[in-house]
N, C-alpha and C positions, 0 to 999 in steps of 0.2 A: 498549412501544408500537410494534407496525409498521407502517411507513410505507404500503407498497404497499393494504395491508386495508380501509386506512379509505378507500380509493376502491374497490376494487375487491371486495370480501370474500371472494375466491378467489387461485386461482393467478394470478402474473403472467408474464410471458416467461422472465424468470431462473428464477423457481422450475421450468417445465417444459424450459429447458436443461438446467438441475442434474439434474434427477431423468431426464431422457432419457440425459445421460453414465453414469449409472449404468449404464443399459441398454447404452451405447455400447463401457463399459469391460468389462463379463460377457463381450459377444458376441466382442468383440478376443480376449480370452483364451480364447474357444472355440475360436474361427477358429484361432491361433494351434496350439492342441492338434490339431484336426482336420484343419490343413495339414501337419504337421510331415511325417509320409511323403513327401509332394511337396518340400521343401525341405530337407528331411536330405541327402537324397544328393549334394546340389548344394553343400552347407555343409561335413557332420562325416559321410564313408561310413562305415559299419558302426558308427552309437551306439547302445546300446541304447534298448530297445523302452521308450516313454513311460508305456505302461501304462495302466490304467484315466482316467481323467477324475478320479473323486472322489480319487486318488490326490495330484491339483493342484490340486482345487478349494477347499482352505484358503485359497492363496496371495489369492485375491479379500479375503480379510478384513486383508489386508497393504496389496494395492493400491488397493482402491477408495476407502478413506479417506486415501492417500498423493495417489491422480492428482485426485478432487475438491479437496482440499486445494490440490494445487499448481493448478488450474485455476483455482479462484476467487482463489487471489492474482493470476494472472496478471489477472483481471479479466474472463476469457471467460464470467462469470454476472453483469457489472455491468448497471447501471440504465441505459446508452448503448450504441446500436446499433456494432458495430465495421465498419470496413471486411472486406471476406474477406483482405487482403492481410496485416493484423493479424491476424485471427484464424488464420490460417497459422503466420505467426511464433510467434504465444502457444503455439498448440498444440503445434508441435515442442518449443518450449522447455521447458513443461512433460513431454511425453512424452522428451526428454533428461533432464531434472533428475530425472524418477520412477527411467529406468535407473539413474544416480547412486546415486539414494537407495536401491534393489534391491539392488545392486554391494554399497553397504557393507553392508546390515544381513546379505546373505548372507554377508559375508566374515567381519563379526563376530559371530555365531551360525554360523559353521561349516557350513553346512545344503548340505553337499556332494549332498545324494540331490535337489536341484532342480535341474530342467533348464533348462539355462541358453538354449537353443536357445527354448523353449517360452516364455521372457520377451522375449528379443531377438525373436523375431517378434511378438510382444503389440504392444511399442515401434513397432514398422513399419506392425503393422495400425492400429492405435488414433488414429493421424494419419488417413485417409482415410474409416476409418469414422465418427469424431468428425465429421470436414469435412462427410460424404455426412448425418448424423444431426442434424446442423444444419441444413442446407438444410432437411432433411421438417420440419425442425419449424417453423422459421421461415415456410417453403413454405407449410405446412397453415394457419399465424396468417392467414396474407395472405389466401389463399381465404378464410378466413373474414368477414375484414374487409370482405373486396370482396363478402360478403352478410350486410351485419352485420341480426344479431336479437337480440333479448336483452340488448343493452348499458348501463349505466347512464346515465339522465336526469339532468341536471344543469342547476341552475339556479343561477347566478352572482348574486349580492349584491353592485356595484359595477359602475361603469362605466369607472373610469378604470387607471393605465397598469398595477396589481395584477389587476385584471380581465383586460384585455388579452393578459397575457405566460399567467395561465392559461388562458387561451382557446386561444392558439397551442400552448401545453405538450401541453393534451391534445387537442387536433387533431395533434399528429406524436407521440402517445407512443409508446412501445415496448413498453411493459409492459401497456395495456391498452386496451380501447375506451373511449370516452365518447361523448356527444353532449349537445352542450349545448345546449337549445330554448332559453333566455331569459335577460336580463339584467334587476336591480331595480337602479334607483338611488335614495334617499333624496328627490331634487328630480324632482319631474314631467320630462319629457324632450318636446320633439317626436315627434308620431307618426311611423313611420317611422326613427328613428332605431336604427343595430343599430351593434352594437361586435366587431370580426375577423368584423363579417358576419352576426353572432346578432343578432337582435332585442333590444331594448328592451321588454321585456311590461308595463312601468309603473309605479311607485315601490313602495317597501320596503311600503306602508300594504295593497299587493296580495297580499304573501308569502301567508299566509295560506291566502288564499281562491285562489291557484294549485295550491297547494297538493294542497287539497279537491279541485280536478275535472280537473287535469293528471295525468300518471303521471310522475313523478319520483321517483328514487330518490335523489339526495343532493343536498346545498343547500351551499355553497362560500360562505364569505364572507370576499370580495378585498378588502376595506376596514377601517380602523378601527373596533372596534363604537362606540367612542363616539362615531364619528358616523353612527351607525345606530339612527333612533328606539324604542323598547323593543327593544334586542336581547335582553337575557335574554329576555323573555315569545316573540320570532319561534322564537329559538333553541328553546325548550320545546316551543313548539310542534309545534317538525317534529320533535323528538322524540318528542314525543307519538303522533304520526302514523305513526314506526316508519321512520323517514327516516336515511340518516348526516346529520350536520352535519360541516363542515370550517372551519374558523380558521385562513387560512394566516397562521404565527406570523412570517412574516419581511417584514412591510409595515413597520414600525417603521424597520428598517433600507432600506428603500427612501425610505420619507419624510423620515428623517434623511439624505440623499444622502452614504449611506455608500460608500465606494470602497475595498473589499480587493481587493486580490491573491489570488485563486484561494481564496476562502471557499469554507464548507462550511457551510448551516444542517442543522442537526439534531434531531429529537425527542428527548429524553434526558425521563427521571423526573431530578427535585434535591429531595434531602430530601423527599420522597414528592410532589412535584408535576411537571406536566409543564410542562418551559421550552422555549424554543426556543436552542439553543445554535451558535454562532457560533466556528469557529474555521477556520485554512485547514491543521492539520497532520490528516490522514485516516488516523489512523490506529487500524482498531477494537481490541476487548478482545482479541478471538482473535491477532489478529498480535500485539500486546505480546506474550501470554501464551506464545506459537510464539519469539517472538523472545527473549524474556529463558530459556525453555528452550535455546536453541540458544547464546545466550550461556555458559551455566551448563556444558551439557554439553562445547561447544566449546572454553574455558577450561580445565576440569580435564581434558581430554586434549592438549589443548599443555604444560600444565604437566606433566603427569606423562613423558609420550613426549622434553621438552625440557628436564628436569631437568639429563641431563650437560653440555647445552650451556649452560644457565645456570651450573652450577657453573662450570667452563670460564673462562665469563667472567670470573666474580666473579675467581678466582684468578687472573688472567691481569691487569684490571684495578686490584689487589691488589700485584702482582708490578714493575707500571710504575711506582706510586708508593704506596709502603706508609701516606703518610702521609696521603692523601687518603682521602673513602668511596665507596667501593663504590658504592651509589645517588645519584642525585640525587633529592631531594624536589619536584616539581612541582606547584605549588600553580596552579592552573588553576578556569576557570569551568565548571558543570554546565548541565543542564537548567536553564531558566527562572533564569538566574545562581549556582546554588547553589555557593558556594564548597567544591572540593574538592582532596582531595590525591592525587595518585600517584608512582609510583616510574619512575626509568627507570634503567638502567646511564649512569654520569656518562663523558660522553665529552668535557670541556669542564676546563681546568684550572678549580682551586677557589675563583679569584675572579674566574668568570669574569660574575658579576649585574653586578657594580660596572666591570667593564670595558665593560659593555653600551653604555653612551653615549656613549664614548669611538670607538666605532665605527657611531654612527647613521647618518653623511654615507656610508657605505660600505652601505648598505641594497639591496639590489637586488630588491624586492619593491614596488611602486607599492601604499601603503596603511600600516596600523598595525604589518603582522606586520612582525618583523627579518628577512631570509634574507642569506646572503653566502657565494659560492660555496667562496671561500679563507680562512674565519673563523680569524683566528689563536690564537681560546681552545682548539678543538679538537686536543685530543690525535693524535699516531698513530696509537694506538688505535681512539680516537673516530674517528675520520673513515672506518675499514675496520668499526666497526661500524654506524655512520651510514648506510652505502652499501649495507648488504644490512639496515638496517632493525632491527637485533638489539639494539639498545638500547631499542627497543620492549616487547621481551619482558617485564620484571616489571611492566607493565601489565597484564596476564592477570588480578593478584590484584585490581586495580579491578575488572574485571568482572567477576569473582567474586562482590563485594563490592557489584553494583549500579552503582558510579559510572558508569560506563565501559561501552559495548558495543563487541561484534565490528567493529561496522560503523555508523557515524554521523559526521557534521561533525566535523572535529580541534576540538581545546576551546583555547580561547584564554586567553592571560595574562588576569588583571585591567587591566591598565595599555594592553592593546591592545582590550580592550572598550568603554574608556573614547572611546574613538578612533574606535568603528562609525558608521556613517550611521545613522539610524534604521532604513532596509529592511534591513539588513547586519545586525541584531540578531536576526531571525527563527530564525536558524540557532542561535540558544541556545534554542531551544523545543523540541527535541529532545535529549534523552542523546546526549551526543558520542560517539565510537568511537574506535579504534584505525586503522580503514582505510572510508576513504568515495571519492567518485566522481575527487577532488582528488585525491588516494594514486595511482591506476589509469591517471591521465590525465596523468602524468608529473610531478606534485608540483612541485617549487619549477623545474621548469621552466617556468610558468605562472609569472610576475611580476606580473600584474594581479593585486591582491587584490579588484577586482570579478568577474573571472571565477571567480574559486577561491570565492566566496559565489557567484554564482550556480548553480554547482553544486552545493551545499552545498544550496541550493531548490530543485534540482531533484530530487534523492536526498529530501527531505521529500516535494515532491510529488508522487511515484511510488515510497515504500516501499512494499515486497513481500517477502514471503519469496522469490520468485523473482531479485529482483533483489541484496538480501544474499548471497544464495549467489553471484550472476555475478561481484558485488563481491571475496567472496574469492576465487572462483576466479579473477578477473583480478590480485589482489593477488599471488598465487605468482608469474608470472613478472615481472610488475615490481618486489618484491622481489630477485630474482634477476639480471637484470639489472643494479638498481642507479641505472638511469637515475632524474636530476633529485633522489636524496637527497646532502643536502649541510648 
């Protein structure tokens, strides 16, 4: 079901941002080739000669599904007009993250005959071009707007506060025009009476016969149909007539004076019908799909590249106290509560669960979680593996495994779930990770366990593959550093 169509049944602003990037990214890499002469001499004197065009014109079948990709995570094709000062930032970010992503796939396919001069300039242009390609386009909506012809007729079903908010919606949309000549209400109204300004044309019993001798092309209806006299028969109607009809599916939860936190209603099919689905975690099929590949691949090359470092340990671990094991079994909560298990190297003497309460009064974490900076169960060991993080590592085979990703909210005990505020539970509605915004931001340095959740919300609220990737690359040097693991 697409959202934008059934108002508009063409392109909306995102779809001809998208499809102008495409444009935006070709010509960058033109530019890029057809500047090179000018900017070689200044960079690399005496490289050789670039050659023909078609010689690099492959590389487009690498990038242009890499830089759309990483664009639309960052959000520069979303349904919300951005500030320029945003779309600045987004863009470099992206046009960094693509080099990145360039960097490795050359270094690991070896593809020494591509010039690397001819990408790194791509990267340079592809910011101001993108910035200048936006304007024309955004530029050219606007002129139009400011002569608008052609736009769809809308008549609104409903007068009250459902009526109202889409009235306002598509008077400032971004994605397309409207105009809306009139409103029905179900009870006669005063003549004279309009709602954000639109008229009042006369109750539901008018539909119809407006219908007949107006020009409107779609019919909205802001209200409950059951309380809307023969809706099925109006509804038929204006389909009859060759009209959209629209049912906006989220009055229910207006009329129920529902109050979430940063919801998301949505169209979805369920078991072959269309619902309107309610949730506040935004995250579509494509990003799972991008995210649990990047899990999968990013797991078995830490495993395999840190193989001798994990043996290492184990034998070293091993060696401190032959008679203890190797792993500790961390029995933790998943996605939506699912109890699961993982492994970590044990850096805690072997009875150290049962010593746990004996040391609650010593807590220095405000909330359920234990932290304590001089924990006396903690081994030598443990405490220098602790501090660069490496008792971490045979968690790789959870997310291998599914349980566990690269990057999501740490997963908490059962016994400190038990413990959550109700808002403070949300952060279970995502697959926990290994490394999240908490991790990055100095970890048990932070002692509010309200702040360390609401981070934890605000990494749900804004996943992106753009921002997993910032996440681990800010994970290496604080990793390394060591700060606040304890």
């Amino acid at each position: 079901m697409r959202h934008s169509d059934a108002f508009t049944g063409g392109w909306t602003t995102r779809h001809l941002l998208l499809g102008a990037d495409l444009l935006w990214v070709t010509t960058s890499f033109y530019l890029s080739y057809r500047l090179l002469p000018v900017y070689r001499p200044w960079l690399r004197a005496g490289a050789a000669d670039p050659g023909h065009f078609s010689e690099h014109a492959w590389l487009l079948l690498l990038i242009l599904p890499l830089w759309i990709g990483l664009a639309a995570q960052a959000g520069l094709y979303g349904r919300t007009r951005l500030a320029w000062r945003l779309v600045l930032q987004r863009t470099l970010r992206t046009s960094a993250l693509g080099l990145a992503g360039l960097a490795v796939v050359i270094f690991a396919a070896k593809l020494v005959e591509v010039s690397r001069l001819i990408l790194f300039g791509f990267c340079l242009l592809y910011v101001p071009v993108s910035l200048a390609g936006r304007w024309l386009v955004l530029g050219l909506l606007a002129l139009r707007r400011a002569h608008i012809y052609n736009v769809p007729r809308v008549v609104v079903v409903g007068t009250r506060e459902r009526a109202r908010e889409f009235i306002r919606r598509a008077r400032h949309a971004d994605d397309a025009d409207y105009c809306v000549v009139g409103c029905l209400d179900p009870e006669p109204l005063p003549a004279g009476t309009t709602v954000e300004g639109v008229p009042v044309l006369g109750s539901t019993d008018a539909l119809v016969s407006i219908l007949t001798r107006e020009a409107v092309d779609l019919v909205v209806f802001a209200m409950p149909l059951a309380l809307v006299p023969k809706a099925s028969e109006r509804i038929a109607a204006a389909v009859e007539l060759g009209l959209r009809v629209v049912v906006l599916p989220d009055f229910q939860l207006h009329r129920a004076g529902y109050s979430i936190a940063d919801p998301q209603v949505s169209l979805e099919f369920f078991l072959g019908q269309p619902v309107a689905v309610v949730s506040t975690v935004r995250w579509g099929s494509g990003y799972r799909v991008v995210k649990r590949a990047m899990d999968l691949v990013g797991a078995a090359v830490l495993l395999v590249l840190l193989s001798p470092l994990l043996a290492a340990i184990a034998v070293a671990i091993k060696l401190s106290d032959p008679r203890a094991p190797v792993l500790y079994h961390w029995r933790v909560l998943g996605r939506n509560h699912r109890p699961i298990t993982s492994w970590k190297f044990r850096t805690m003497v072997p009875d150290a669960d049962r010593r746990k309460a004996a040391l609650a009064a010593a807590n220095e974490m405000n909330g359920p979680v234990f932290k304590m900076r001089n924990d006396p169960r903690v081994t030598r060991l443990g405490r220098w593996l602790r501090k660069y993080s490496l008792d971490e590592l045979p968690q790789l085979v959870s997310v291998l495994r599914g349980d566990l990703s690269l990057v999501g909210p740490r997963p908490p005990f059962p016994e400190e779930a038990e413990r959550f505020a109700f808002w403070q539970r949300r952060k279970l509605s995502v697959k926990p990770g290994l490394t999240c915004l908490w991790q990055v931001n100095g970890r048990s340095e932070i002692r509010d366990f309200d702040h360390w959740v609401q981070l934890d919300l605000e990494y749900i609220r804004r996943a992106s593959l753009s921002l997993d990737c910032w996440i681990l690359l800010k994970t290496i040097p604080a990793v390394l550093r060591g700060r606040g693991a304890y």
